[in-house]
C-alpha positions in Angstrom: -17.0 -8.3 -26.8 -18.2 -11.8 -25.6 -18.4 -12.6 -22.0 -15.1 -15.2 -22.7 -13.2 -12.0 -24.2 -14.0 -10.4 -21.4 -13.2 -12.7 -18.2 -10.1 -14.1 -20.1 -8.9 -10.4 -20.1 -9.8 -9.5 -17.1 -8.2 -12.2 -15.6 -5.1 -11.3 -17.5 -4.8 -7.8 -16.1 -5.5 -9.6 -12.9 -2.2 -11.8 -13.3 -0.1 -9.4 -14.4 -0.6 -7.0 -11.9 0.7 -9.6 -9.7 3.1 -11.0 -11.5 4.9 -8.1 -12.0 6.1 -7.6 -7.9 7.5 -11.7 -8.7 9.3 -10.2 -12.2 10.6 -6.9 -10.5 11.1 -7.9 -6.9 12.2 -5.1 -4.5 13.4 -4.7 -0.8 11.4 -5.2 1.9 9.7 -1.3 2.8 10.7 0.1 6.5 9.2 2.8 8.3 5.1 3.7 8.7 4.8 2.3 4.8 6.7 -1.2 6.4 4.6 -1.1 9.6 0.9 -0.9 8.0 2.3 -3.6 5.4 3.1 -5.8 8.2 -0.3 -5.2 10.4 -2.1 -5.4 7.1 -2.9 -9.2 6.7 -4.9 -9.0 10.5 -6.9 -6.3 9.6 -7.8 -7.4 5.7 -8.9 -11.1 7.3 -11.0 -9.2 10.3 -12.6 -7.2 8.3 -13.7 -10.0 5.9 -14.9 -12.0 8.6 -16.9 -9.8 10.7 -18.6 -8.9 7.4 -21.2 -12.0 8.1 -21.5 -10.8 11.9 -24.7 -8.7 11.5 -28.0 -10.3 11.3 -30.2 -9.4 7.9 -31.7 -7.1 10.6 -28.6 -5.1 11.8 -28.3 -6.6 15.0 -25.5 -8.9 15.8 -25.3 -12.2 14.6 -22.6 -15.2 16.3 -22.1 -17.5 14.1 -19.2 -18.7 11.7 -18.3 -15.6 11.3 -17.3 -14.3 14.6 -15.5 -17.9 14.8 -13.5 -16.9 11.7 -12.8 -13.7 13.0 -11.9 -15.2 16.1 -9.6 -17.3 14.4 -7.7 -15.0 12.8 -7.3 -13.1 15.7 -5.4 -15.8 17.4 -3.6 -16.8 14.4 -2.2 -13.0 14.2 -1.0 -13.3 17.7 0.5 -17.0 17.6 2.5 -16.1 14.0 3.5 -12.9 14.8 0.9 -11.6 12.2 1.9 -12.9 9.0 -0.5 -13.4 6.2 0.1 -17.5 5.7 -1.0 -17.8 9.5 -3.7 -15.3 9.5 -5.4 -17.4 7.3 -4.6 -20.6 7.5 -5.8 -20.1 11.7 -8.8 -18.2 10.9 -9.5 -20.6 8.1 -9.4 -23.8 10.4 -11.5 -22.4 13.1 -14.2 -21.5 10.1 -13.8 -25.3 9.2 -14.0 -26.5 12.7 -17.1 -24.6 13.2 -18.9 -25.6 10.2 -17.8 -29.2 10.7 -19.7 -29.1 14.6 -22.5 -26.8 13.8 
């Protein structure tokens, strides 16, 4: 299989396994299943962030990356936690800081 083959297919599976929850949409889940969905988005954009907080050599490391995390933080509690704000907060404050550094 070429390497096209194989990124146009995987990029299909990709797609379609998304696309389906837009084809088939369903109600909104309730309970513990609605509760982790809805602290989700804070928790997936931390832990991205604070990925580039340690130093090569283990130690901690402020830089961009704590801004980010930072970010998202306050983005959680000014939109209530929802995903658009998550990131569109934390994602400023990583611009921000790149701009002035």
């Amino acid at each position: 299989m070429s390497d096209l083959a194989l990124v146009v297919a995987m990029a299909g599976i990709t797609f379609a396994s998304r696309a389906v929850f837009l084809v088939w949409p369903r109600p909104v889940p309730t309970g513990r299943w609605g509760g982790f969905l809805e602290t989700f988005p804070l928790a997936l954009f931390v832990a991205l962030a604070t990925l580039g907080l340690a130093a090569p050599d283990g130690g901690p490391e402020a830089g961009i990356g704590l801004v980010a995390a930072t970010g998202g933080v306050v983005g959680a509690v000014i939109t209530r936690r929802s995903l658009p704000g998550v990131l569109l907060v934390g994602g400023a404050f990583y611009w921000v800081a790149r701009w002035l550094g």
